[in-house]
BAFI-3210 file (N, C-alpha, C; in Angstrom, 3 decimals, decimal comma, padded with zeros to 6 digits):
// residues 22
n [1|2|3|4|5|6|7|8|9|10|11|12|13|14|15|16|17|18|19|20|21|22]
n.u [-015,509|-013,658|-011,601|-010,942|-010,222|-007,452|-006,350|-006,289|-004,597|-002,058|-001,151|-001,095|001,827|003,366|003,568|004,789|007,055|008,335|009,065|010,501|012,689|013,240]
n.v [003,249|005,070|004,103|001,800|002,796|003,811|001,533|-000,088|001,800|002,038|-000,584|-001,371|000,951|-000,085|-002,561|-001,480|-000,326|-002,875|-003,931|-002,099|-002,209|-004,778]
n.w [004,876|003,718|005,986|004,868|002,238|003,217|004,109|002,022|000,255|001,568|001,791|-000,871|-000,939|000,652|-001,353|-003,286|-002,051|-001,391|-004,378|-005,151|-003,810|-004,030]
ca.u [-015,083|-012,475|-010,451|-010,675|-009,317|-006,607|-006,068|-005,737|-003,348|-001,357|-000,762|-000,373|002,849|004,499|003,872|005,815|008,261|008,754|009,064|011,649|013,856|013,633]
ca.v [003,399|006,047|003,202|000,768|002,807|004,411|000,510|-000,620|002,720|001,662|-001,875|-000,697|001,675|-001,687|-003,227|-000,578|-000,371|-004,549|-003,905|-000,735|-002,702|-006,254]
ca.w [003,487|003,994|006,503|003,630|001,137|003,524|004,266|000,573|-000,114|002,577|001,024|-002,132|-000,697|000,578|-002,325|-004,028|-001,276|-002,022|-005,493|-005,775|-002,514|-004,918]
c.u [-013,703|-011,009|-010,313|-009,494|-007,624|-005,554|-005,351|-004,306|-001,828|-000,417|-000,130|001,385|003,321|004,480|004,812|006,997|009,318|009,310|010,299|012,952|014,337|014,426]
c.v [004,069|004,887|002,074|001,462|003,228|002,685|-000,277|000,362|002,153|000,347|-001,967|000,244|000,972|-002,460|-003,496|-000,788|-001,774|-004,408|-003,015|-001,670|-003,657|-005,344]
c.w [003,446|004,655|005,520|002,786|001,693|003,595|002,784|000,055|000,805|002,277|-000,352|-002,084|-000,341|-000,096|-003,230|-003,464|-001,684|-003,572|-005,958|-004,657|-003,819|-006,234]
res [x|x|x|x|x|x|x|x|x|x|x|x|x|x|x|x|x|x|x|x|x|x]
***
């Protein structure tokens, strides 16, 4: 559970990253 969500956070922060770069 814990490596899921660290996994989803994780995705979510290059999402962002993609998003503030674009």
């Amino acid at each position: 559970m814990f490596f899921k969500f660290s996994f989803q956070h994780q995705t979510m922060q290059q999402r962002m990253k993609h998003s503030f770069m674009d």
